[in-house]
VEXNU-320508 format. One record per residue (C-alpha): x, y, z. Coordinates in pm, whole numbers, plus 50000, padded with zeros to 5 digits. Layout:
// VEXNU-320508
<pt px="X" py="Y" pz="Z"/>
...
// end
This chain:
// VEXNU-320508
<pt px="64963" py="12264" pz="41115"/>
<pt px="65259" py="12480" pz="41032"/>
<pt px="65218" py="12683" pz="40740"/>
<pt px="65484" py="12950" pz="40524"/>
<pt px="65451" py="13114" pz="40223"/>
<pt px="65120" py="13274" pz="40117"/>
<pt px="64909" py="13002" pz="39913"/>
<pt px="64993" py="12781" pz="40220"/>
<pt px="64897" py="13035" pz="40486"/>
<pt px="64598" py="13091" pz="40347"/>
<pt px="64482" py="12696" pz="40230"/>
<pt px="64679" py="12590" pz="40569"/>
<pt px="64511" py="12778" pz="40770"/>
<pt px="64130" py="12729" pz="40637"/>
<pt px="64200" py="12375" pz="40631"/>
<pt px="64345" py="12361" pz="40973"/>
<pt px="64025" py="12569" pz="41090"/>
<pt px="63757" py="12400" pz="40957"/>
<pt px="63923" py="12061" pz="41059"/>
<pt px="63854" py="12201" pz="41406"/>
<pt px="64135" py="12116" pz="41706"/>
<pt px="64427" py="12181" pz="41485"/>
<pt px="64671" py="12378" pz="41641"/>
<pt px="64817" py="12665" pz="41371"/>
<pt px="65140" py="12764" pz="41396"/>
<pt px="65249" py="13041" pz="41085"/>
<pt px="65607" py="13113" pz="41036"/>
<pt px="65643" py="13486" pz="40811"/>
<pt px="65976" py="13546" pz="40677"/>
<pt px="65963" py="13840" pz="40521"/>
<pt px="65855" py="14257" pz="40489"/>
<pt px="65630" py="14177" pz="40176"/>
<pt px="65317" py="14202" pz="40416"/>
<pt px="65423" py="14560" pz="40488"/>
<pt px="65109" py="14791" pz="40315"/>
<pt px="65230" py="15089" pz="40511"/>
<pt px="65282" py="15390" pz="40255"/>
<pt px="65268" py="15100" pz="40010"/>
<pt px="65598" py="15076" pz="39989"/>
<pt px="65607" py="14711" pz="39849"/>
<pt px="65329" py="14759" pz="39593"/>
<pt px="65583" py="15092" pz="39442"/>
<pt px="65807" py="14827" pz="39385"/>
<pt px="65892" py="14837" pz="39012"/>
<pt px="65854" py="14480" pz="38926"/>
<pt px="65584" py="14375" pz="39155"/>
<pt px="65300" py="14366" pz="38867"/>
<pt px="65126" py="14049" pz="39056"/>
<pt px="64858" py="14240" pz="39262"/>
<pt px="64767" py="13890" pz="39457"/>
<pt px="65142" py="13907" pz="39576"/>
<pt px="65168" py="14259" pz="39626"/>
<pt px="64737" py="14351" pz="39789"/>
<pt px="64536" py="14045" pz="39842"/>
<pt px="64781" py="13795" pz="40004"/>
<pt px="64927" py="14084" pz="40273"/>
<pt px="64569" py="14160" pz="40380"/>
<pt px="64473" py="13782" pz="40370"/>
<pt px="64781" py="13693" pz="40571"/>
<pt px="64710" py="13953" pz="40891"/>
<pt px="64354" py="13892" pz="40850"/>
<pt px="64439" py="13475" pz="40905"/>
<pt px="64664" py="13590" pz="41200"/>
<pt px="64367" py="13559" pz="41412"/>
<pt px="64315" py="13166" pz="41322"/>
<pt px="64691" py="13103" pz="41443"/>
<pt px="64791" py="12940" pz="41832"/>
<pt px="65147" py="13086" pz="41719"/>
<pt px="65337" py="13328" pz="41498"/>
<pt px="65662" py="13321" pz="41427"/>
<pt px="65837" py="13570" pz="41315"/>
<pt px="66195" py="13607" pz="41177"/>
<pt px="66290" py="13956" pz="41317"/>
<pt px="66115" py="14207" pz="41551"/>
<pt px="66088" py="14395" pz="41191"/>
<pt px="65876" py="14170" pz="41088"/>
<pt px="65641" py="14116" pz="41414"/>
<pt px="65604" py="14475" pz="41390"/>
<pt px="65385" py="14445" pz="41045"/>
<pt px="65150" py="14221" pz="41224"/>
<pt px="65122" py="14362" pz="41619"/>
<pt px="65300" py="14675" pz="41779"/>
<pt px="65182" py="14548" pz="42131"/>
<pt px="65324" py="14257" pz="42353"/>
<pt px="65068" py="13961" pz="42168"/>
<pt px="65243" py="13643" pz="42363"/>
<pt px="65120" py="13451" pz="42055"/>
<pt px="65371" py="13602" pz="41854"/>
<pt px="65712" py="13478" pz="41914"/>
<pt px="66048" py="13573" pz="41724"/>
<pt px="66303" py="13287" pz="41580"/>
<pt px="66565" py="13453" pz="41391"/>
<pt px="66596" py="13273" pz="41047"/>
<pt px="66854" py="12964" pz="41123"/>
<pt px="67158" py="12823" pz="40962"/>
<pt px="67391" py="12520" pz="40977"/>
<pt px="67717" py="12679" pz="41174"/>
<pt px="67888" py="12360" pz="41110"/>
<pt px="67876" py="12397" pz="40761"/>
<pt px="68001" py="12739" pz="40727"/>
<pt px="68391" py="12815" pz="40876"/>
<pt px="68661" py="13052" pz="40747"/>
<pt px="68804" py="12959" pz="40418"/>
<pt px="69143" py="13069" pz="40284"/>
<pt px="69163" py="13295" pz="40038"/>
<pt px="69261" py="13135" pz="39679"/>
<pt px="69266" py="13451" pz="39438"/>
<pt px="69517" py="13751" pz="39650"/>
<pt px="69507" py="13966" pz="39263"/>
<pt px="69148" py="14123" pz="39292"/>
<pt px="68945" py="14251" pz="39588"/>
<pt px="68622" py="14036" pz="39587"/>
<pt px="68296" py="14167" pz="39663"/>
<pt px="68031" py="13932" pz="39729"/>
<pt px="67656" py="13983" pz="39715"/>
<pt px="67465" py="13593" pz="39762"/>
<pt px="67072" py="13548" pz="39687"/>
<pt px="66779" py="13558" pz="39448"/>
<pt px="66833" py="13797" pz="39166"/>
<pt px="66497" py="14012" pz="39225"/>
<pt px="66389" py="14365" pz="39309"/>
<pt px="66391" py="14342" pz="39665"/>
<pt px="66765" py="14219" pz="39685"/>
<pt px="66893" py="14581" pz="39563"/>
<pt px="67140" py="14434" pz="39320"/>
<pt px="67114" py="14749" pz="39150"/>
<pt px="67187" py="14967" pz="39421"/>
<pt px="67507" py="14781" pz="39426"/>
<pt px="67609" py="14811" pz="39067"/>
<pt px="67581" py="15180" pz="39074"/>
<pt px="67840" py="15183" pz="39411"/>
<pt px="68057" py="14975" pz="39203"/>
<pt px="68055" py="15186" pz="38934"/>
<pt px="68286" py="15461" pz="39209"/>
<pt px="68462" py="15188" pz="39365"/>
<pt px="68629" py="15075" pz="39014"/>
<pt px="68757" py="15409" pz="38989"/>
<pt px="68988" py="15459" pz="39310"/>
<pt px="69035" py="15031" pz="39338"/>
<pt px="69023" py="14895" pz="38972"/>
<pt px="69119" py="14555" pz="39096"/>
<pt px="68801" py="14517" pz="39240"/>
<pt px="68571" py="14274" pz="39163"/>
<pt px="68213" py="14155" pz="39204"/>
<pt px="68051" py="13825" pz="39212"/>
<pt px="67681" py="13727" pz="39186"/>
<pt px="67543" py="13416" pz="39332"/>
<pt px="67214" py="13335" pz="39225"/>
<pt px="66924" py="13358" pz="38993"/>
<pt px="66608" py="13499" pz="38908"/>
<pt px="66375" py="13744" pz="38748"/>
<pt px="66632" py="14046" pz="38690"/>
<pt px="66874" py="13863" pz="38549"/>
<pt px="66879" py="13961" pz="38191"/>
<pt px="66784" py="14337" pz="38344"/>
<pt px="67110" py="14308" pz="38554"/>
<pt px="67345" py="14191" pz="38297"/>
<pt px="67229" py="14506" pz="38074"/>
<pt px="67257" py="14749" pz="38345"/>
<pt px="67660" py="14584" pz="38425"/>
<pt px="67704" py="14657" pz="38016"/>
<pt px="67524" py="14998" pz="38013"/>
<pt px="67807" py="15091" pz="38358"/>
<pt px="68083" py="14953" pz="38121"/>
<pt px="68128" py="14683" pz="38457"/>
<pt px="68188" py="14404" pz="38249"/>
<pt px="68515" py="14316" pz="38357"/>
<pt px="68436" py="14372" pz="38728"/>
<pt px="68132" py="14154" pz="38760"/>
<pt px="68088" py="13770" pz="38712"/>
<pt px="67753" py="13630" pz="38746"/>
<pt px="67785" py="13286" pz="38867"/>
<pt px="67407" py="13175" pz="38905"/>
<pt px="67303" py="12912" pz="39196"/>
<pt px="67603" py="12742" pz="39329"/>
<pt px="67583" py="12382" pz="39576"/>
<pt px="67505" py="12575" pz="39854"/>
<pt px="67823" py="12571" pz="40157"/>
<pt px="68102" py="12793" pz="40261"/>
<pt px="68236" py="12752" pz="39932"/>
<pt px="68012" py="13007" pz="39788"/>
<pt px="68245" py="13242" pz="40064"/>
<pt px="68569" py="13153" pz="40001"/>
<pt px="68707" py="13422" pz="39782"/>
<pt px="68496" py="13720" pz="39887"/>
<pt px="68693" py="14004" pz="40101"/>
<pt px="68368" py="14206" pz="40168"/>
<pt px="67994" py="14050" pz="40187"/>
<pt px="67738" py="14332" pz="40051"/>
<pt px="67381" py="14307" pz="40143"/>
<pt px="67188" py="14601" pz="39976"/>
<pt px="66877" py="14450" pz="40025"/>
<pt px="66554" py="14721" pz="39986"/>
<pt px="66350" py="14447" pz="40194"/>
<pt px="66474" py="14189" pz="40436"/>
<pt px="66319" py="14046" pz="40657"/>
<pt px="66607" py="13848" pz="40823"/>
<pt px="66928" py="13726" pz="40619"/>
<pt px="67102" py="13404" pz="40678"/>
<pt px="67342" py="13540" pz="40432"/>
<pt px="67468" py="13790" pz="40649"/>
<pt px="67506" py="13477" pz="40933"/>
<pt px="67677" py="13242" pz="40658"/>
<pt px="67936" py="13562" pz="40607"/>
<pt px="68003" py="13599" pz="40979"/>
<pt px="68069" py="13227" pz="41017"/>
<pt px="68300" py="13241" pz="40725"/>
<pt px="68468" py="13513" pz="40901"/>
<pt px="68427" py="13816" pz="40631"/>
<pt px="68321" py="14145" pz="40715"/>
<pt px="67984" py="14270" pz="40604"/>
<pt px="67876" py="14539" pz="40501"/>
<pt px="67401" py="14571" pz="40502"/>
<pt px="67145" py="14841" pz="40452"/>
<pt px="67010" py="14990" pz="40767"/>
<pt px="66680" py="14826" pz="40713"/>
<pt px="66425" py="14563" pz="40842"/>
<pt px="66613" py="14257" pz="40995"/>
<pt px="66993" py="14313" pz="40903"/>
<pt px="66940" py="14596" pz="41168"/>
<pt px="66921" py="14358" pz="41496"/>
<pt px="67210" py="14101" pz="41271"/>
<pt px="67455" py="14389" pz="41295"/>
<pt px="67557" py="14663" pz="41535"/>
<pt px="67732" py="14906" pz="41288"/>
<pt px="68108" py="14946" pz="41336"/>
<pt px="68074" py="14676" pz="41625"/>
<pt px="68006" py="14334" pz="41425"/>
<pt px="67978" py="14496" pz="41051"/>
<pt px="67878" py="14815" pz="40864"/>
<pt px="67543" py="14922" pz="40789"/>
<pt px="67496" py="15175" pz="40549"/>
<pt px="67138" py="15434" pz="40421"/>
<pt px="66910" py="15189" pz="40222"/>
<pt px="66867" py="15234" pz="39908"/>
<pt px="67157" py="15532" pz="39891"/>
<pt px="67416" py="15372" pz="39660"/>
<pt px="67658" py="15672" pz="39785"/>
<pt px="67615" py="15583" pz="40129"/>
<pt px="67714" py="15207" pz="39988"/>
<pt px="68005" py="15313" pz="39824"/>
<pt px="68177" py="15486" pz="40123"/>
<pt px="68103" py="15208" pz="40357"/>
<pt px="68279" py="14951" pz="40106"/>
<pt px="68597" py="15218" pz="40073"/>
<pt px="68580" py="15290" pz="40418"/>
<pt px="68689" py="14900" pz="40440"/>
<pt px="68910" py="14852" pz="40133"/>
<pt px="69147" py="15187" pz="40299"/>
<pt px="69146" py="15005" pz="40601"/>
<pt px="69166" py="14657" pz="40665"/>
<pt px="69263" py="14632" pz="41006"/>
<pt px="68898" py="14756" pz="41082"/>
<pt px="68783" py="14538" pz="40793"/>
<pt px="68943" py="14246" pz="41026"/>
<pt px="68809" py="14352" pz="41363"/>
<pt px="68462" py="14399" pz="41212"/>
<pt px="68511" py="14021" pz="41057"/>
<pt px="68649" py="13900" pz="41378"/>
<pt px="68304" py="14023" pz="41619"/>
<pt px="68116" py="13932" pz="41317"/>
<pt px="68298" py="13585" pz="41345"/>
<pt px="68247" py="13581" pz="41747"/>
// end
């Protein structure tokens, strides 16, 4: 039995047990388990306390059940076991490398940022706005596109008219997913608040684009900073917004970044 997500770790898992003989392998993917400090219940749009209390305790508590756990980063085996457990083992979250490859560059008038993913809290699409907000002012040609949808959506859109961003932003909802999504973009951004280990960030390599992450959870073993990409404070839009300049002044570094990235 191999079980993700948290109404199948939990039904998987009793099922599995009771059935007797079943080996249970559980895959987590993400930080939401994390209680410490209760930094995901302080999230502002996590109103579901199932989601945000019950399911996190439920989930370490079924740990016990399990032959294996996987786990997508040593970020996230850290929520569940600070000692050596050899039933825990970590499997960075995959992608197709044949799928994604350098694309040339269509649109040379505006400097693309890129941000790809599910349009909620936890993605720090916010954080990103209010960098923007800077950049626009020393690089007016630059330009952001959103790829994907979700709950903040409406909230998002607001906050680009309320920064006056609306000629700098383009939200293009979900697109077929491929390296098409990367053709365009000159800098990936991944502001995440919580992540447990982004494939994005992997799709962006392979397509050969620098990127620039928060220095938190898994996009911390993706990306050595000023090695392979830039990592920046999480959650400091400031410290955002200097990384991203940092690469528009200078794009042989944005280039050698891409290239180890690429590598």
């Amino acid at each position: 039995m191999h079980t993700h997500t948290n109404k199948a770790n939990w039904h998987g898992r009793l099922a599995a047990t009771i059935s007797k003989n079943v080996a249970i392998v559980t895959t987590h993917h993400d930080l939401s388990d994390d209680l410490s400090g209760k930094k995901y219940l302080s999230s502002p749009m996590n109103t579901d306390w199932m989601a945000g209390f019950l399911y996190p305790i439920l989930n370490k508590y079924c740990n016990r059940l399990n032959t294996t756990i996987i786990c997508v980063s040593r970020a996230v085996q850290k929520i569940y076991t600070s000692s050596g457990n050899s039933r825990y083992k970590i499997i960075y979250a995959p992608f197709d490398d044949q799928l994604f490859h350098p694309h040339p560059k269509t649109n040379n008038n505006k400097f693309i940022l890129g941000i790809v993913g599910r349009l909620v809290w936890q993605k720090g699409h916010q954080i990103l706005l209010q960098a923007l907000q800077h950049i626009i002012q020393d690089y007016p040609n630059v330009h952001l596109v959103i790829i994907g949808q979700g709950e903040l959506e409406s909230t998002l859109k607001q906050t680009v008219e309320q920064l006056q961003l609306t000629q700098h932003v383009d939200f293009c909802g979900d697109q077929e997913h491929g390296a098409a999504i990367y053709k365009d973009i000159d800098i990936y951004v991944q502001p995440s608040i919580s992540e447990g280990c982004s494939i994005t960030i992997l799709e962006a390599m392979a397509s050969k684009i620098p990127v620039v992450a928060a220095n938190h959870g898994g996009p911390c073993e993706l990306i050595t900073s000023n090695i392979n990409g830039l990592l920046f404070s999480a959650k400091d839009s400031q410290s955002l917004y200097q990384s991203i300049i940092n690469l528009i002044k200078d794009p042989d570094k944005a280039n050698q970044l891409a290239q180890a990235g690429y590598m």
